[in-house]
C-alpha positions in Angstrom: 0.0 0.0 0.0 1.3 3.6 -1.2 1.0 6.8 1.2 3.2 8.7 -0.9 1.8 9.6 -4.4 3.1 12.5 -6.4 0.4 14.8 -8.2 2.3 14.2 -11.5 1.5 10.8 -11.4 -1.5 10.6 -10.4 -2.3 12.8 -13.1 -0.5 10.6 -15.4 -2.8 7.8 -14.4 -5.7 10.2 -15.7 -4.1 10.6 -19.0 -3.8 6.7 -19.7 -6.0 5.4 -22.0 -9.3 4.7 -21.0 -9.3 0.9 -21.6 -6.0 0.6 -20.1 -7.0 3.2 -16.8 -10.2 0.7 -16.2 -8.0 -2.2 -16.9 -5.5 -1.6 -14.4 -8.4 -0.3 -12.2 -10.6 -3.5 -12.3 -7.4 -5.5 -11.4 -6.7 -3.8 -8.2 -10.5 -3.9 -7.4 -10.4 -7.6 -8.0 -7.3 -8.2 -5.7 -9.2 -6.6 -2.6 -12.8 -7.1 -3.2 -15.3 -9.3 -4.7 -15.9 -7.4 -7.8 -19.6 -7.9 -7.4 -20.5 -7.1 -4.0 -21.9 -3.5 -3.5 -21.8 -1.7 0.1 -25.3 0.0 0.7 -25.5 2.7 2.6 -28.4 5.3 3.5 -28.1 8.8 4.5 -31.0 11.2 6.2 -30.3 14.8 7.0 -31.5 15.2 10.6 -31.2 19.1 10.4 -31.8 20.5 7.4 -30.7 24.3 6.4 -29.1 27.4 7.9 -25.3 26.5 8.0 -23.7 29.9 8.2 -20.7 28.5 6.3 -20.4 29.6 2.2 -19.8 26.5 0.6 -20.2 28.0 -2.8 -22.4 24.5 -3.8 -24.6 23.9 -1.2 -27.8 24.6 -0.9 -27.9 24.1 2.9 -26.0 27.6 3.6 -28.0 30.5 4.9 -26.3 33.2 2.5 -28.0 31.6 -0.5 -31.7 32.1 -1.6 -32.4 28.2 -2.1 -35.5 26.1 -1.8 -34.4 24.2 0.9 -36.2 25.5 3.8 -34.2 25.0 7.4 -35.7 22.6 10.1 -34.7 21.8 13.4 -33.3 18.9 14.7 -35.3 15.4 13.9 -36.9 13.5 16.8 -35.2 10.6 17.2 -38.1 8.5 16.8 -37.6 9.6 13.9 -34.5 8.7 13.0 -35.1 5.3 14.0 -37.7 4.8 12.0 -36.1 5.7 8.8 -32.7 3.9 9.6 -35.2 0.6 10.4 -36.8 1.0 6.8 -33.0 1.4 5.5 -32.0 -1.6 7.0 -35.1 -3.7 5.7 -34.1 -2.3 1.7 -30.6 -4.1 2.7 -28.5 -1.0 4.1 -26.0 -2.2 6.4 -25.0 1.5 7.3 -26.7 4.1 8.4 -25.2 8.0 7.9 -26.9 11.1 9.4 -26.1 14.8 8.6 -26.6 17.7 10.1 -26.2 21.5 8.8 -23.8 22.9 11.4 -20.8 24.0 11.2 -19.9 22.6 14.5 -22.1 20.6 17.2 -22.9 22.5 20.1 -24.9 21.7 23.3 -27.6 19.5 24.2 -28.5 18.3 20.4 -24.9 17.0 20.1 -25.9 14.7 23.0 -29.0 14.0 21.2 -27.5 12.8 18.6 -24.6 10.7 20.3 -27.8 9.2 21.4 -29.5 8.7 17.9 -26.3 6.6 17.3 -26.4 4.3 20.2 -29.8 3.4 19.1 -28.7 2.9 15.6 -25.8 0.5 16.7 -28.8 -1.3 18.5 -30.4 -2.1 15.4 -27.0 -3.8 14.0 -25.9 -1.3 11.4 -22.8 0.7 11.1 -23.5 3.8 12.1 -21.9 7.5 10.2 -22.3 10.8 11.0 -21.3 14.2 9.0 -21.8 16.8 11.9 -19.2 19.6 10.8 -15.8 20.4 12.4 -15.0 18.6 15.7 -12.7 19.1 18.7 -10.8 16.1 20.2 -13.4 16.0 23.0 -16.6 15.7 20.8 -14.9 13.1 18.4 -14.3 11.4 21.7 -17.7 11.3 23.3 -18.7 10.2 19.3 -16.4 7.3 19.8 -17.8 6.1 23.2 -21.5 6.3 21.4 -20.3 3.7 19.0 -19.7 5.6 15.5 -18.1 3.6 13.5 -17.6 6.4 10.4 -17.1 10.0 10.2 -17.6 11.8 7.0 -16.0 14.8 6.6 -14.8 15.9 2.8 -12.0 18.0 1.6 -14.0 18.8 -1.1 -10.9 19.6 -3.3 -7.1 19.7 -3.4 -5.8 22.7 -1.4 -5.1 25.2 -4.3 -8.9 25.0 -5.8 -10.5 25.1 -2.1 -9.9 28.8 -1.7 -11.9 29.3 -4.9 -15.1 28.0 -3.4 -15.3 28.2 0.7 -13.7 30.8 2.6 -15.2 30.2 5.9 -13.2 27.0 6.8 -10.0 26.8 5.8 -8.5 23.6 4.0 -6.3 22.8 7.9 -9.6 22.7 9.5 -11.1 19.8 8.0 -7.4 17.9 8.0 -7.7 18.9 11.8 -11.2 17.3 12.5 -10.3 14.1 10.3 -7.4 14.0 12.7 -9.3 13.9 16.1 -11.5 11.6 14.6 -8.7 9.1 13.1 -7.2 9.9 17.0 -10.2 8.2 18.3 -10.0 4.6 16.4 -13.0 5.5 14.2 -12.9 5.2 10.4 -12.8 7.7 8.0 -15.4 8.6 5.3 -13.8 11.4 3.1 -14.2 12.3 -0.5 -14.5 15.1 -3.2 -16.9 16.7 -5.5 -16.4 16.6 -9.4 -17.4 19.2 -11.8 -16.9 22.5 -9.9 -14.8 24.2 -12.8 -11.9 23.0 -11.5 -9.2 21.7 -14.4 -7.9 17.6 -14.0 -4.9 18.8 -12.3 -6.8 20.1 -9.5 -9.2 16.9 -9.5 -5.3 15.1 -9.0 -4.3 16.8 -6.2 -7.6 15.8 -4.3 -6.8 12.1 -4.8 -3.2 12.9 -4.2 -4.7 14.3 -0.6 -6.7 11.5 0.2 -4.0 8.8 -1.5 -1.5 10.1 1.5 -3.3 9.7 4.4 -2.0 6.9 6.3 -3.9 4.9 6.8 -6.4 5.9 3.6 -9.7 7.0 4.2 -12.3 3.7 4.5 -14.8 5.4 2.8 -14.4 7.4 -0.3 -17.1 9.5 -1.9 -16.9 11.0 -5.5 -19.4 13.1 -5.8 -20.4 14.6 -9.1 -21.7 18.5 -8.4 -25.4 19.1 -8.8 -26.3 22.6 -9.5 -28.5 23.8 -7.6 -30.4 27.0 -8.5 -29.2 29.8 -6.2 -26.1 28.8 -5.0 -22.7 30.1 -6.9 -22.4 27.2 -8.9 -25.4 27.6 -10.7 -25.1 30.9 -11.6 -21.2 32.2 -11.6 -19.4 31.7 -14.8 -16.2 30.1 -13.2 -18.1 27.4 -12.3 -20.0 26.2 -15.7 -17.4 23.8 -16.9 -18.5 20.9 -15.7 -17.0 17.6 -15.8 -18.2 14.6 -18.5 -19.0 11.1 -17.9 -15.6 9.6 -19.0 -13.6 12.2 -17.1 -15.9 11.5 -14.0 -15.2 7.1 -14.4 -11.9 8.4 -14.9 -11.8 9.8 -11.3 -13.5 6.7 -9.9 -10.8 4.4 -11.5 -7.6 6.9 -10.2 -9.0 6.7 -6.9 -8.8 2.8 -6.8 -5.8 2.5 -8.2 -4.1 4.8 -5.3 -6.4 3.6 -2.2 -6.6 -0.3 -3.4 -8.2 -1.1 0.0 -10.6 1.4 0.6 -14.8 1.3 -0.1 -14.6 4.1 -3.3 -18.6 5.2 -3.6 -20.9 6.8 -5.6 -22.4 9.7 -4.2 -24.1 13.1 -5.2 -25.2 13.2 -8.9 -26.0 9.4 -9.4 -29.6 10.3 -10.4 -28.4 12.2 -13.9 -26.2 9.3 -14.2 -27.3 6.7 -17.2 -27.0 2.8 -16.0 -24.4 2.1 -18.6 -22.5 4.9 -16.7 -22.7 3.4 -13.3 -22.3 0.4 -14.8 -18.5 1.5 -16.1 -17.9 3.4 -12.8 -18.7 -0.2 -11.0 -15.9 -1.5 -13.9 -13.9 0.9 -12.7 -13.5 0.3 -9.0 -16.6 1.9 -7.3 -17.7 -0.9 -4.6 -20.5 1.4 -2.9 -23.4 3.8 -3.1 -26.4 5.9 -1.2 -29.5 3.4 -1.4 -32.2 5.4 -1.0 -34.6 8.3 -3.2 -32.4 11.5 -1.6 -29.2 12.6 0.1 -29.8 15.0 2.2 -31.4 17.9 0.2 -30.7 16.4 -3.3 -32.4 13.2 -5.4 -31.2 9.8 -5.7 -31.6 7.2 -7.5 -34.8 5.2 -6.4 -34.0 1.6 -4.9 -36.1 0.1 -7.1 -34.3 1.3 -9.8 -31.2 0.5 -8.4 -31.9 -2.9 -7.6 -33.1 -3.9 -11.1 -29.8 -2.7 -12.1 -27.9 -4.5 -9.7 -30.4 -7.8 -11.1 -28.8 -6.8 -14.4 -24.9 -6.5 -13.7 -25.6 -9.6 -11.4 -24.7 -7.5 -8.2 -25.0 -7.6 -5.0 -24.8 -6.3 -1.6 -21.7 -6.1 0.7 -22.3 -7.6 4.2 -21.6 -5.6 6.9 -17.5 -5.9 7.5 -16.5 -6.3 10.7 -14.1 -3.4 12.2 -10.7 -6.1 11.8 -11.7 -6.7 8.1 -11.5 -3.0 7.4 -8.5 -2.9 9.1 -6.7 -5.8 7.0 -8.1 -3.8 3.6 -5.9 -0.7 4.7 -2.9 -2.7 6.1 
């Protein structure tokens, strides 16, 4: 396993040919997985709206005139509930978000308890809570979460072009407490923000040199959402095309072999034949489940009929020594 990939190469792995990239991709999928085992995972957004933060994207932020309308903090009745249905559609782990930039106060405790509960029900259990301190990634621990998701978004250089209210050390420091803790990692990018392949080389290059690599890896493909800067700057209108996005998927599992790469935000615009090459190309998990947090999904339906049709199917639920072994 490699911690120390150079930004050259990794953009030289983008420039192979694209039968050759997914070759060499498929090869290092098939020496650590089954090839045809899919992790399920659902995500719920248990506070929706107001994050002060400028994440020039989302449409969670308070400084944007969105549709999404904020809401306070889910009952966690409520939470069960939906992470029971999850678990009956074949979701082994259960992710909850909330719009903060940081937890604070009595609803963190509420939803270190939300977690316990979900642990009861024998799922994983993730959280994507904002920035944490040492303590709060502690008391997250003792509650039993297993992942934390918290995404660089990009590499270092192209951050500054789209939040300026938390710095690029910030989120390093947070996935720090939480890798401090013994909990795993769940840490991606998004795709199709303007920035140039270079860029998109330096966020793998990030992620490839973390030691040990992140368990979880989203790609996310950007969704415009009207209102936010995204949608309506001119910087931002390149987007990024399907090959160039499988292309992504197979870099990332060439340079983090042992990690769970998944397909996350944009999967609904996606075509099956192009999940169907990002599978090719190393991608080994997805949301199950009609949104993520304020944007569609796929339906499971549809996704089952095309898992009946690539002859996939789901990942049991690894135990913690597993994961380790995939990183060692």
């Amino acid at each position: 396993m490699r911690y120390d990939w150079r930004v050259d190469e990794i953009e030289a792995l983008f420039a192979l040919p694209f039968n050759d990239l997914l070759f060499r991709a498929q090869q290092v999928h098939r020496s650590h997985f089954d090839a045809n085992e899919i992790q399920l995972s659902t995500l719920l957004s248990i506070k929706t709206g107001g994050c002060p933060e400028d994440c020039k994207y989302c449409p969670q932020s308070a400084r944007y005139n969105t549709d999404v309308e904020s809401e306070l903090l889910m009952k966690k009745e409520q939470v069960l509930e939906a992470a029971r249905a999850a678990k009956e559609k074949g979701a082994s782990r259960f992710c909850i978000g909330a719009a903060w930039r940081e937890p604070k106060g009595r609803a963190f405790e509420l939803v270190c308890e939300m977690i316990a509960e979900i642990k009861s029900l024998g799922m994983e259990a993730c959280a994507t809570l904002g920035m944490l301190t040492a303590e709060q990634a502690e008391r997250l621990q003792a509650a039993g979460l297993d992942y934390y998701n918290h995404n660089l978004d990009s590499d270092p250089e192209y951050y500054r072009e789209i939040i300026s209210t938390r710095s690029y050390e910030d989120r390093l420091d947070t996935l720090k407490h939480v890798r401090a803790k013994g909990m795993s990692i769940c840490c991606g990018g998004i795709v199709g923000m303007g920035e140039s392949r270079r860029h998109r080389a330096g966020l793998v290059a990030q992620l490839a040199r973390m030691q040990p690599h992140p368990e979880s890896v989203p790609i996310n493909m950007l969704v415009k959402v009207e209102g936010t800067p995204v949608a309506e700057e001119a910087q931002f209108r390149e987007g990024v095309d399907a090959f160039e996005f499988i292309r992504t998927i197979a870099v990332a599992r060439i340079t983090m072999p042992g990690s769970h790469v998944r397909l996350s935000a944009g999967r609904e615009q996606m075509s099956q034949e192009m999940q169907a090459l990002c599978f090719l190309a190393g991608a080994n998990s997805i949301f199950y489940g009609e949104k993520l947090l304020t944007t569609g999904n796929q339906a499971a339906d549809s996704d089952q009929q095309l898992f009946d049709k690539l002859g996939l199917r789901p990942m049991q639920q690894p135990t913690p020594s597993s994961r380790r072994m995939a990183n060692a």
